[in-house]
N, C-alpha and C positions, 0 to 999 in steps of 0.2 A: 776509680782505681788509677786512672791515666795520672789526676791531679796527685795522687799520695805517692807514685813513683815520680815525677817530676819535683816536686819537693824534696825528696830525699836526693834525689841527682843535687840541685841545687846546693842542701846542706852539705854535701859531699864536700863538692867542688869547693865551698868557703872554707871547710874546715881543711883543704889544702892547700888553700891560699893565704890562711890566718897564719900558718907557719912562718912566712915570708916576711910580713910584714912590721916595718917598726914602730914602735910605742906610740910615736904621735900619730903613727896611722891607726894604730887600733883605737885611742883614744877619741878618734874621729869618727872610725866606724861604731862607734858606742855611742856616743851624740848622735849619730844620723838616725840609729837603731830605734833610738831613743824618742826622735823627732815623730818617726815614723808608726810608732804603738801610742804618742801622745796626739797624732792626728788621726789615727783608726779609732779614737776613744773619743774623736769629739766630735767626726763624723755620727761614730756610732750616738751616741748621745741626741745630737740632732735630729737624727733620724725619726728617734722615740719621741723628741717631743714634735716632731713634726706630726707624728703619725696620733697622738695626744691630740695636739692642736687640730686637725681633720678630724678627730672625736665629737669634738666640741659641736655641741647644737646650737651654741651660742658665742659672735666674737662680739667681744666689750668694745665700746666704740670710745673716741679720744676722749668724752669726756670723762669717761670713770678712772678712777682712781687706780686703777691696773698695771699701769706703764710704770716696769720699774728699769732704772738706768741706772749702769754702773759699770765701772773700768776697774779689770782685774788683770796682774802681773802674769802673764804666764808662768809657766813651771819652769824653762830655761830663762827667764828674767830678760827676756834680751827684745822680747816686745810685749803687749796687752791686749788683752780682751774687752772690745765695747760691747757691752751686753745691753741691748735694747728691748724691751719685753723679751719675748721667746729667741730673741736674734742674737746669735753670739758672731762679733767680726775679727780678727786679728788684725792690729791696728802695728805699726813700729813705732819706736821713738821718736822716731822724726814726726810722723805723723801725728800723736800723742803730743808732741809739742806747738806744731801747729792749731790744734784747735787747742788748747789749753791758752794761746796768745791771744787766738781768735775772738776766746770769752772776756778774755781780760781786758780786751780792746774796747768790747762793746760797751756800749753806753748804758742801757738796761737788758734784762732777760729775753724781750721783742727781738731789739734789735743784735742780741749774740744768738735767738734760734735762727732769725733771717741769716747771717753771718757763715753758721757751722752748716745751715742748709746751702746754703752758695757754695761753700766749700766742699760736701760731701756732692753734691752735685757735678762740682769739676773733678773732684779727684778721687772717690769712691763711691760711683753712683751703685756700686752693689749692694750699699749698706741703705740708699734707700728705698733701693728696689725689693730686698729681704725684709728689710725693718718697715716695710710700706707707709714712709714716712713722704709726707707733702709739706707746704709750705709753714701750715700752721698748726702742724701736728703734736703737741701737749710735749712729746718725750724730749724736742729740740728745744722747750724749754728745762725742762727737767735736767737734759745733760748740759743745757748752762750752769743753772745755779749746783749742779755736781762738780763741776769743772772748777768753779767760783772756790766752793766749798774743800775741795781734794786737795788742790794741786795750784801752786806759787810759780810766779815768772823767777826764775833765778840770773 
């Protein structure tokens, strides 16, 4: 009961403070709103396949053909999503440009998983800590020749 009177204090209080406010601020609080229901949905989402994946009596190991890789636009366009099997990461442009150089750079698919593994190692060791990816783990070549395949050095 405490939480549904606390909520209603809260709606209160914005909805006397929305009065006040001009256009480019509420346009702002709309994006932020915005941000906020589109990361409680993919929380939520992970959660489920999390709890999926714990289901599972069986995890496929790097050689099957299970690992699917792919980079998708978020809904505000303004960074991506590298989805590695079951692992979804929010990536920015910048970053997204970096390994996309990274692939272009390499010589073969070997030497661009070595590459993006050195990379995500310095600068997002979350994603191979989630995505429990190691050195010669299938999916760092997979998001080479993705990367090859997607996405041009301009």
């Amino acid at each position: 009961m405490a939480k549904v009177t606390k909520e209603k204090d809260l709606l209160k209080e914005l909805r006397a403070l929305i009065k006040d406010i001009p256009e480019d601020g509420l346009l702002f609080l709309i994006k932020q709103a915005q941000t906020i229901l589109y990361n409680m949905k993919v929380d939520e989402l992970n959660s489920v396949q999390e709890r999926m994946d714990n289901s599972k009596s069986s995890v496929p190991s790097d050689t099957s053909d299970t690992t699917q890789v792919a980079i998708e636009r978020s809904s505000f366009g303004r960074s991506f999503i590298l989805v590695i099997g079951s692992c979804r990461k929010v990536l920015s442009e910048t970053e997204i440009t970096k390994i996309v150089r990274i692939a272009w750079n390499a010589s073969n698919s070997a030497d661009g998983a070595a590459r993006l593994f050195a990379w995500f190692n310095k600068n997002r060791d979350d994603i191979i800590l989630d995505a429990e990816l190691h050195p010669k783990h299938r999916a760092l070549r997979e998001l080479y020749t993705y990367l090859k395949k997607n996405f041009s050095l301009v």
